[in-house]
N, C-alpha and C positions, 0 to 999 in steps of 0.2 A: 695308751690303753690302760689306764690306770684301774679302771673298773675290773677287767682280767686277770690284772696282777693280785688284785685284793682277795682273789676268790680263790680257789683249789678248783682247777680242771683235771678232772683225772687225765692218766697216762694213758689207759685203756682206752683204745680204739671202737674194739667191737668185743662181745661179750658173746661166747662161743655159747656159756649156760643158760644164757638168755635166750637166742633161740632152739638150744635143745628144749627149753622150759616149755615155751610156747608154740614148738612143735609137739609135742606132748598134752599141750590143750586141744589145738586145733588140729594136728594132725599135720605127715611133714608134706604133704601138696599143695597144701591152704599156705603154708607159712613159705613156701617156694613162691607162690605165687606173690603173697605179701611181699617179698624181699624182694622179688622180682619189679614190682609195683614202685615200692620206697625207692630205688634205684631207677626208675623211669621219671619218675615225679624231682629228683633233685632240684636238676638244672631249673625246671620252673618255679619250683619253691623259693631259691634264692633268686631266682628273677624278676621274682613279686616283692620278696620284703626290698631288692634295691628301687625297685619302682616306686614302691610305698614310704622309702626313707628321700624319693627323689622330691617329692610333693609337699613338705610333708604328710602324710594320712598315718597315724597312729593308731585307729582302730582296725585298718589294711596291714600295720605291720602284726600288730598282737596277733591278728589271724592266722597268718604266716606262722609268726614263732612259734606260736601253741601247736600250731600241726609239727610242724617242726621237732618240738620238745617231745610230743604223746608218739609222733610216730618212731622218734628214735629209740624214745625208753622199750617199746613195743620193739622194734629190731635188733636193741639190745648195742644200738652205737652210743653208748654211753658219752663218750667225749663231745659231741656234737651235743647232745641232749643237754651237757653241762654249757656247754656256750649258750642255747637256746634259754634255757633258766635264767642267764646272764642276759641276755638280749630283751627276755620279757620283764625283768626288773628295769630294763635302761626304755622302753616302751612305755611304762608305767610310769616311769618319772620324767617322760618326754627327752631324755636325755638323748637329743642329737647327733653331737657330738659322740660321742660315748658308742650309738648306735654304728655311726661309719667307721669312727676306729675298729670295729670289729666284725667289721663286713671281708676284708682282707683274710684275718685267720680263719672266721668263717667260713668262709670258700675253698681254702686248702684243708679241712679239716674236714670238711663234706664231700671232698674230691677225695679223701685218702679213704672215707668211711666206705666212699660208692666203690673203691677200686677191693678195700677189704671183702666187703660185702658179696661182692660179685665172685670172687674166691670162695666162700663160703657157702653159695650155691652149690657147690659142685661137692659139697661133703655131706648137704641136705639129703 
């Protein structure tokens, strides 16, 4: 997974000021409900980009990622978000390889974001 190495993931999991921030736009019902949503939709998100790296379909994966990427920056799972940036560069450059090597971390890193995340309902 040379491509991950090269890059800076952050540490940060989930970003507590990020959704205070965007409970403060939207108000914290809407953004309970949002984190409630992103945490419903996981499992099929990455069930689609493995689907779409099974075929290959590259315009199926970038779809994936980018929801991926905007909805994480939006929930404030930053580390996730920073894999997704990583994934839509290796999408972009077809880079196949590159994509399944990091289907693995990204599944434990989106399994640890949904577990964070669900925690942090309860402080909403």
């Amino acid at each position: 997974m040379t491509a991950v190495k090269e890059r800076q993931i952050t540490r940060t999991l989930t970003s507590a000021a990020a959704l205070n921030e965007l409970s403060e736009q939207m108000g914290r019902e809407a953004v309970r409900q949002f984190v409630g949503n992103y945490i419903h939709m996981w499992n099929g998100r990455f069930e689609r980009l493995v689907t779409a790296l099974e075929e290959p379909d590259y315009p199926g994966a970038m779809d994936v990622v980018l929801s991926i990427k905007i909805s994480s920056q939006m929930a404030g799972a930053l580390r996730l978000a920073g894999y997704a940036i990583i994934a839509q560069d290796m999408v972009r450059a077809a880079d196949h390889a590159g994509l399944v090597s990091l289907l693995d971390p990204l599944q434990r890193c989106g399994e640890d974001t949904v577990r964070a995340l669900s925690e942090s309902l309860s402080r909403l």
